[in-house]
MIPAGU-686829 format. One record per residue (C-alpha): residue in three letters; residue number from 1; x, y, z. Coordinates in Angstrom, 1 decimal. Example, Ala and Ser with C-alpha at 12.3 -4.5 7.8 and 13.67 -1.06 7.14 Angstrom:
BEGIN
node resn:ala, resi:1, c1:12.3, c2:-4.5, c3:7.8
node resn:ser, resi:2, c1:13.7, c2:-1.1, c3:7.1
REM end
This chain:
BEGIN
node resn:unk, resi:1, c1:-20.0, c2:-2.3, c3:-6.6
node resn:unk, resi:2, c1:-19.6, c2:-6.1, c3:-6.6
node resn:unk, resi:3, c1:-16.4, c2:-6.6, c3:-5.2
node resn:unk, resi:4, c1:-18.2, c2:-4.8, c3:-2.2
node resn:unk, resi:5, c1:-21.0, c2:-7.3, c3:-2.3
node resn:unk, resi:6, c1:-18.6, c2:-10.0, c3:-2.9
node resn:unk, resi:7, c1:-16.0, c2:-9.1, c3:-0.1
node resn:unk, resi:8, c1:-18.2, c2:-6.4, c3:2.0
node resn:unk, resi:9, c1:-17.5, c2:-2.9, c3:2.5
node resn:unk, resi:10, c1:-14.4, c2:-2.1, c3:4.9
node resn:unk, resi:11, c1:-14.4, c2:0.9, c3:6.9
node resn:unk, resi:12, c1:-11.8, c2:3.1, c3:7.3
node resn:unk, resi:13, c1:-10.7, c2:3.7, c3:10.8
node resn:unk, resi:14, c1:-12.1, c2:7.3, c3:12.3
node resn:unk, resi:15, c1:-8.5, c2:7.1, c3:14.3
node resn:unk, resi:16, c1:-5.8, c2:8.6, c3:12.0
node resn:unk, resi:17, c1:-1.7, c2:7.4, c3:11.9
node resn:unk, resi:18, c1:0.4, c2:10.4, c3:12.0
node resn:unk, resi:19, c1:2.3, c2:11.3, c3:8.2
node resn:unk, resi:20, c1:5.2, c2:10.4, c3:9.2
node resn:unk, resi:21, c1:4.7, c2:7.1, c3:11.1
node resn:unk, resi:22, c1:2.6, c2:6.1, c3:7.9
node resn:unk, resi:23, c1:5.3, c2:7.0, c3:5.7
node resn:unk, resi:24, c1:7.3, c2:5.0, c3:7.3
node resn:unk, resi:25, c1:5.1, c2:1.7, c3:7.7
node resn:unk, resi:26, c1:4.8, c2:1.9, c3:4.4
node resn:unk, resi:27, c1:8.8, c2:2.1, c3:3.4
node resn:unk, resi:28, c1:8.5, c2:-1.3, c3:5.2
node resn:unk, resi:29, c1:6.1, c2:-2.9, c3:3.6
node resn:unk, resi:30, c1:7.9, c2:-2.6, c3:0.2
node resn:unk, resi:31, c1:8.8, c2:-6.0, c3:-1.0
node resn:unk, resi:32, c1:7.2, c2:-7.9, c3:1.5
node resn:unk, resi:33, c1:3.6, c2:-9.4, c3:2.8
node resn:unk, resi:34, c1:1.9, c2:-7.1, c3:4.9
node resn:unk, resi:35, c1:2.6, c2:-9.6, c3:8.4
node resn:unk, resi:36, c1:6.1, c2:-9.4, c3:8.1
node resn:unk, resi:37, c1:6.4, c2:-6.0, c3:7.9
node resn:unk, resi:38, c1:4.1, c2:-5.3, c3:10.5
node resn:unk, resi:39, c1:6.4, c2:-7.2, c3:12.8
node resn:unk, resi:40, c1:9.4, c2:-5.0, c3:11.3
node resn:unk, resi:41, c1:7.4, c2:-1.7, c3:12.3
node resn:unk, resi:42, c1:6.4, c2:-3.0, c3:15.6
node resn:unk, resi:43, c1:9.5, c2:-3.8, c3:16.5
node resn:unk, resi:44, c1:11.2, c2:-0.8, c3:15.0
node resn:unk, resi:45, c1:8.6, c2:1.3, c3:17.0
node resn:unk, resi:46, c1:9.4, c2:-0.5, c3:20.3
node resn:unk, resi:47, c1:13.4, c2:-0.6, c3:20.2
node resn:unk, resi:48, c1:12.5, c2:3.7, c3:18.9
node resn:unk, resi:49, c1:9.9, c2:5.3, c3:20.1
node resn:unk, resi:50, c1:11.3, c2:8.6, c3:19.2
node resn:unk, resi:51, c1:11.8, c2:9.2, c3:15.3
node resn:unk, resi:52, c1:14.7, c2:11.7, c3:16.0
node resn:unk, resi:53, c1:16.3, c2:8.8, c3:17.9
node resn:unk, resi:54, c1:15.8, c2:6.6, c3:15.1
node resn:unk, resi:55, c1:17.8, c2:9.3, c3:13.1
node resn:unk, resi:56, c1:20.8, c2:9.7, c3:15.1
node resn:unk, resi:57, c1:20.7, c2:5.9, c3:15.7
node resn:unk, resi:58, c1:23.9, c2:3.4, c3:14.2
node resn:unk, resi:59, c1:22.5, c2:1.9, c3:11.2
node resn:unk, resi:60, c1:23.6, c2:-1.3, c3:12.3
node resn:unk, resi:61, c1:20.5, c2:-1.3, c3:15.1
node resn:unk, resi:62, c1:17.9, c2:-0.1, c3:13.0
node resn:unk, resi:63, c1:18.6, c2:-2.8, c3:10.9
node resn:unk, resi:64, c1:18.0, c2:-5.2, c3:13.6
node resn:unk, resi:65, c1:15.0, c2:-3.8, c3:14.5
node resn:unk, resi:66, c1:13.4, c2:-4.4, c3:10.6
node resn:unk, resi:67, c1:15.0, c2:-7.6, c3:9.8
node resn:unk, resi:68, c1:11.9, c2:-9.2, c3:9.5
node resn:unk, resi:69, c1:10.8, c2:-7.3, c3:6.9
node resn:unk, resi:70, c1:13.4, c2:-8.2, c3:4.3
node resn:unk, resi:71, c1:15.4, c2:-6.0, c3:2.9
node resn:unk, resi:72, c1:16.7, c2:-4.4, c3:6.0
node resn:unk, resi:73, c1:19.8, c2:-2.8, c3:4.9
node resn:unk, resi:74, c1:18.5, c2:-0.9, c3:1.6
node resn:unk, resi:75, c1:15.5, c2:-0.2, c3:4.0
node resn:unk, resi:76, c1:16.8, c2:1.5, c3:7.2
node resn:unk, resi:77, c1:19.1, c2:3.4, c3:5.0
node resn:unk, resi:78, c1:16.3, c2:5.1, c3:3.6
node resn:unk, resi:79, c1:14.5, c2:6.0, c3:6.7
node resn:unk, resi:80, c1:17.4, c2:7.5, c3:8.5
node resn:unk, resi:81, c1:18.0, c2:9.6, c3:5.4
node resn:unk, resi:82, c1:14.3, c2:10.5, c3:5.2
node resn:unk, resi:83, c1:14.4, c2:11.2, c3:9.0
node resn:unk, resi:84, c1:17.0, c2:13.4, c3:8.9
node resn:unk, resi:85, c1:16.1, c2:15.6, c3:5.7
node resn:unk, resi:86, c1:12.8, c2:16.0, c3:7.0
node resn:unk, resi:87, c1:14.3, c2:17.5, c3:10.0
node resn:unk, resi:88, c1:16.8, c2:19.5, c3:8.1
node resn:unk, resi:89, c1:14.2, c2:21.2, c3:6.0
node resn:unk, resi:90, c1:11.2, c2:21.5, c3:8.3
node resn:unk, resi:91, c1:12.8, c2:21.5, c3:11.6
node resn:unk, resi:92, c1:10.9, c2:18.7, c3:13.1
node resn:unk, resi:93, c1:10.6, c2:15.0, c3:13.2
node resn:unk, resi:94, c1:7.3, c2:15.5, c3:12.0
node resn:unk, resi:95, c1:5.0, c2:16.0, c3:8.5
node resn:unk, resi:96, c1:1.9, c2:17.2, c3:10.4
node resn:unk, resi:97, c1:1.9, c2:20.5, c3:8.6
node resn:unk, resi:98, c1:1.0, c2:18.0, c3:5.6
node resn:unk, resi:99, c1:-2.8, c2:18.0, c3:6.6
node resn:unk, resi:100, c1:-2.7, c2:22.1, c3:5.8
node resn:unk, resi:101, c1:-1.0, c2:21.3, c3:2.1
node resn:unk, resi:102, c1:-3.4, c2:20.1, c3:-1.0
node resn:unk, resi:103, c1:-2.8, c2:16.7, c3:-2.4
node resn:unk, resi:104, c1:-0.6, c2:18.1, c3:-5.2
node resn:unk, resi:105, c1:1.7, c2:19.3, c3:-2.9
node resn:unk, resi:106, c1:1.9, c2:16.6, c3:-0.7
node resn:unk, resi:107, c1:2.5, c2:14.4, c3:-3.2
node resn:unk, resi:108, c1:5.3, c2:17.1, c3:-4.3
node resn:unk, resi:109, c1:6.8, c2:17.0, c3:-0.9
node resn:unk, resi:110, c1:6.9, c2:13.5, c3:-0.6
node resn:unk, resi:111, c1:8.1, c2:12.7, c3:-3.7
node resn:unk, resi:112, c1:11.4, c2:14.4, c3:-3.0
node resn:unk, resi:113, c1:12.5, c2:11.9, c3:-0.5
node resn:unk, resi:114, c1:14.6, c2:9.6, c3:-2.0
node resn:unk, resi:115, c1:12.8, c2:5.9, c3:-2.1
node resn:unk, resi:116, c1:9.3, c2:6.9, c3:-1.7
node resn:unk, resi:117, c1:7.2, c2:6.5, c3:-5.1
node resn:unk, resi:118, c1:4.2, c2:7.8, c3:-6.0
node resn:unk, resi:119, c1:2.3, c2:4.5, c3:-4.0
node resn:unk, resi:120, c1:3.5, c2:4.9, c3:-1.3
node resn:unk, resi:121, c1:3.2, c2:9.1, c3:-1.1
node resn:unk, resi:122, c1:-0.8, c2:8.0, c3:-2.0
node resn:unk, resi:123, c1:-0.9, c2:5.6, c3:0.5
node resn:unk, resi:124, c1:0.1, c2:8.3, c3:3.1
node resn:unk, resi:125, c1:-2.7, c2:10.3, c3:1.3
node resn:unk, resi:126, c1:-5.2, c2:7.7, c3:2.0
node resn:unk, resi:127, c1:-4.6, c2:5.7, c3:5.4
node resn:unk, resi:128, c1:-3.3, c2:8.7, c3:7.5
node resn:unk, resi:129, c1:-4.2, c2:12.0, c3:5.8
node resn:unk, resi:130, c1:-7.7, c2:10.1, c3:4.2
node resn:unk, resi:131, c1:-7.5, c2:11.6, c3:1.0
node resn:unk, resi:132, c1:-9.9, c2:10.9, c3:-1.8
node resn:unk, resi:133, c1:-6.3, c2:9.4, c3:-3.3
node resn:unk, resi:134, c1:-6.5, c2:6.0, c3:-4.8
node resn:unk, resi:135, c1:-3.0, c2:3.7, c3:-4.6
node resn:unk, resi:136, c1:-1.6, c2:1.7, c3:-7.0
node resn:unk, resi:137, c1:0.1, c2:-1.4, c3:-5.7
node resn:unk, resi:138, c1:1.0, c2:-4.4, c3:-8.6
node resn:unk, resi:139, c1:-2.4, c2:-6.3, c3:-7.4
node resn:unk, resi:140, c1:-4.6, c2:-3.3, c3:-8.2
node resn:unk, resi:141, c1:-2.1, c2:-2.9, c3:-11.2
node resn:unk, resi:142, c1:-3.0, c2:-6.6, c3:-12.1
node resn:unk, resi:143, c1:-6.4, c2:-6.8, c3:-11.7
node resn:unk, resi:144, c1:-7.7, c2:-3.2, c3:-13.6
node resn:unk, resi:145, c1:-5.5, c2:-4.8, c3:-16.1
node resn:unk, resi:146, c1:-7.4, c2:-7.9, c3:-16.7
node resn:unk, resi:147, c1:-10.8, c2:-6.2, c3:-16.6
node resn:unk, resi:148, c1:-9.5, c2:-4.5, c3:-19.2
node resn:unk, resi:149, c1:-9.7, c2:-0.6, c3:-17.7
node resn:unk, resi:150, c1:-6.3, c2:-0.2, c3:-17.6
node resn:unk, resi:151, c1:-4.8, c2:-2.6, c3:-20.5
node resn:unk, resi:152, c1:-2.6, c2:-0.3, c3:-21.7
node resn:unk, resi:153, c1:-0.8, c2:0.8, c3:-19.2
node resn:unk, resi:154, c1:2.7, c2:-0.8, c3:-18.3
node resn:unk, resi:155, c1:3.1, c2:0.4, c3:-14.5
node resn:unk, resi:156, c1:1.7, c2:0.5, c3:-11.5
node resn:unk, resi:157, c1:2.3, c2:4.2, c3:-12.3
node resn:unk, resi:158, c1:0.4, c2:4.7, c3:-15.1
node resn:unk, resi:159, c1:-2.1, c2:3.4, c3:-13.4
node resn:unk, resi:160, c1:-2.4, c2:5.3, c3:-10.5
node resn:unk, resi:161, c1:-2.7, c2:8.3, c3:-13.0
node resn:unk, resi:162, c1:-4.6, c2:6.6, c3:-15.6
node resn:unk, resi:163, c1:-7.7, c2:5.5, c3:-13.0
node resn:unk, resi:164, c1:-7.1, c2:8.5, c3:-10.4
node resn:unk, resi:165, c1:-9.8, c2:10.4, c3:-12.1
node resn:unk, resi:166, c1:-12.5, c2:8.2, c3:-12.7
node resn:unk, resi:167, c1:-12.7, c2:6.7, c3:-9.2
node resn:unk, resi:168, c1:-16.1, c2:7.4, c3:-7.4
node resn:unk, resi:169, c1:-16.2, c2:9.8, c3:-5.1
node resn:unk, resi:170, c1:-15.8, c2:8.1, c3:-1.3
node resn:unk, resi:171, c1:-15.0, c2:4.7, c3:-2.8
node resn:unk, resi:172, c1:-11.0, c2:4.9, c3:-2.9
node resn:unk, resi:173, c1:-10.7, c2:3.0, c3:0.3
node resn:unk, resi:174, c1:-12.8, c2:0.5, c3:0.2
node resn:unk, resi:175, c1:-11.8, c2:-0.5, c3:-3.8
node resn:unk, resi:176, c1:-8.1, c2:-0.4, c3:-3.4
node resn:unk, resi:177, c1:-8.6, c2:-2.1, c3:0.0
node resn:unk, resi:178, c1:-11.1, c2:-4.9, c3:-1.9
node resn:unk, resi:179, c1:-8.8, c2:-5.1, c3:-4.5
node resn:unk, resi:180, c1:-5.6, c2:-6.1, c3:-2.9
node resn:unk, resi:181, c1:-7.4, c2:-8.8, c3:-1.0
node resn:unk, resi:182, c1:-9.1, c2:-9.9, c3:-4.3
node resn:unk, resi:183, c1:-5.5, c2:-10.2, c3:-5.4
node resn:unk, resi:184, c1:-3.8, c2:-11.6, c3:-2.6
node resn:unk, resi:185, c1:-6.1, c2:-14.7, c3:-2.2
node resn:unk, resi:186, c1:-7.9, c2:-15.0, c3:-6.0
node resn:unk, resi:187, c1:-6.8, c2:-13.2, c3:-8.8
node resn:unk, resi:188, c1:-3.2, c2:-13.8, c3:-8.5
node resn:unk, resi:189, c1:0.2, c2:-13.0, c3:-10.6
node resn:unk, resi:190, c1:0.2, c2:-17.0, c3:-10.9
node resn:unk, resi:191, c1:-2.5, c2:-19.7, c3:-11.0
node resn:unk, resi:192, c1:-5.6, c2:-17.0, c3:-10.4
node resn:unk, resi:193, c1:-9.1, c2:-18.8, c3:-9.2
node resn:unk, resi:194, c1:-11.2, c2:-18.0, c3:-12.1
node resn:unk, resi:195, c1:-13.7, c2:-20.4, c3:-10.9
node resn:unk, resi:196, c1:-16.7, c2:-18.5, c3:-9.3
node resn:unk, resi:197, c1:-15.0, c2:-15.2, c3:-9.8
node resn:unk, resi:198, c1:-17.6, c2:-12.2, c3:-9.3
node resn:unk, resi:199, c1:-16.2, c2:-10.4, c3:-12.0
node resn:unk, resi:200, c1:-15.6, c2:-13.2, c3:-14.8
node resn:unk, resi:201, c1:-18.0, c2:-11.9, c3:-17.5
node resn:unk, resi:202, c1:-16.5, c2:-8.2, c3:-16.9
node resn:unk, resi:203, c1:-12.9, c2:-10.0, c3:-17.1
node resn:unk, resi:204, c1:-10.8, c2:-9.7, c3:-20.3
node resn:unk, resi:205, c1:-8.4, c2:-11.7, c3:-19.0
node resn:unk, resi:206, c1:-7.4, c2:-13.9, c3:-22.5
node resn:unk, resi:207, c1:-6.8, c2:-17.0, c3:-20.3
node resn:unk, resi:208, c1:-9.6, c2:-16.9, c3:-17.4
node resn:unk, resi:209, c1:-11.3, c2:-20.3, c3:-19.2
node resn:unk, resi:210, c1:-7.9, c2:-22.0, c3:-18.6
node resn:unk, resi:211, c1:-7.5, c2:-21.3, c3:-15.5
node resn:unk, resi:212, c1:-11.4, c2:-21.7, c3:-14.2
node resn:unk, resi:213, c1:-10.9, c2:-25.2, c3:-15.5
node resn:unk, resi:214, c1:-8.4, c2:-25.5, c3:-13.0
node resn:unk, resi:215, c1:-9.8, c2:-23.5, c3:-10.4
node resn:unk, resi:216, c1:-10.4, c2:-25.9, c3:-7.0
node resn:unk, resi:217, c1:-14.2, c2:-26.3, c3:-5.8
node resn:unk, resi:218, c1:-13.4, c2:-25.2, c3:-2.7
node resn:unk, resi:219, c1:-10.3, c2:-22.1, c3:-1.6
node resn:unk, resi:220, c1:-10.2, c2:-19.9, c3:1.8
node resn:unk, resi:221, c1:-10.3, c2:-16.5, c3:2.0
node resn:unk, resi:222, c1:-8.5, c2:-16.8, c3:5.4
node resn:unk, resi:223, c1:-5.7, c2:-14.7, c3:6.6
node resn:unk, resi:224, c1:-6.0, c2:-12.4, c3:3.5
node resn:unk, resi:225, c1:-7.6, c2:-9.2, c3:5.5
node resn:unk, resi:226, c1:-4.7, c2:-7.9, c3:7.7
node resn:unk, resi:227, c1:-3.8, c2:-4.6, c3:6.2
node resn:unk, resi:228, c1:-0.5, c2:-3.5, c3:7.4
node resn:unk, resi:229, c1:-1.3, c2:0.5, c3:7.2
node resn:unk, resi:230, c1:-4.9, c2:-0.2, c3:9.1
node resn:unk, resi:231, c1:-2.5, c2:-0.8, c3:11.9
node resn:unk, resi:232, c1:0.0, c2:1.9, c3:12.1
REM end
């Protein structure tokens, strides 16, 4: 695929974040870049290293803990809440009984919890349960749009079920991880690179000759490969 021979081929990590801790790193990540909230769940993690802590815990700490991640009030509301409804109905702190569930009804289960859409139940799928599931963030959103594959849809959602289906087999890591560094560091929301982009002729992108004209000879690539859920 070329943004493989373009950006390389990551490989996923053999070690696997538990379903819940993923869930959570990913709560955090919402709305923000993915160094920020890695500092939100590291801390979080240190000041609770038990989740049913966490749940019992004054609000007021937990949004401490995450404050670096923006958002912390809307956010540690959330969590507690998940935290305690995952205990109330499964009797644990705990979603490892997820790996024995299809993806159908994990997605099912997850979806329940109030806050959690369908990217971040896939990206629970994917980084911790690695699932054949293929997230839809607003950069893969983006860029499927402007090659055209995905034109019509409106939302990251519709996308995830528009393109869920025609995603080769053992390539949903590595292409939604390629993707959102594609679109961190060149085709972006605003001002995209066009210039020496590997997918220009495939691009339908109506204003890709604008914006190659205005494209800088030179651009790093540096400090766009952190992946937040890598490091759960």
């Amino acid at each position: 695929m070329i943004l493989e021979k373009f950006l390389g081929l990551p490989s996923q990590s053999a070690k696997r974040a538990k379903p819940l801790d993923m869930l959570i790193a990913t709560i955090l990540s919402q709305n923000t870049n993915d160094k920020n909230s890695h500092r939100a769940y590291t801390e979080l993690r240190k000041n609770f290293p038990i989740w049913g802590d966490l749940a019992n815990a004054p609000t007021r700490l937990i949004v401490s803990a995450i404050k670096t991640g923006g958002m912390a009030n809307q956010k540690s509301k959330r969590i507690k809440t998940i935290l305690q409804n995952i205990y109330n109905q499964f009797g644990d702190y705990s979603l490892g009984f997820l790996q024995s569930k299809s993806n159908e009804e994990i997605m099912e289960i997850l979806l329940s919890f109030d806050g959690v859409g369908v990217k971040t139940a896939a990206c629970v799928l994917l980084f911790s349960l690695h699932r054949e599931v293929f997230p839809v963030d607003t950069h893969v959103h983006r860029i499927l749009g402007r090659l055209g594959i995905t034109s019509d849809c409106k939302t990251p959602k519709d996308t995830f079920h528009a393109v869920g289906k025609i995603i080769p087999v053992g390539k949903a890591y590595s292409l939604h991880t390629n993707l959102i560094r594609f679109g961190r560091k060149r085709c972006k929301a605003t001002n995209p690179l066009c210039g020496n982009c590997p997918l220009f002729q495939e691009c339908k992108f109506n204003k890709k000759q604008f914006y190659k004209k205005k494209s800088p000879p030179k651009y790093s690539d540096r400090d766009s490969n952190f992946m937040l859920l890598d490091n759960v």
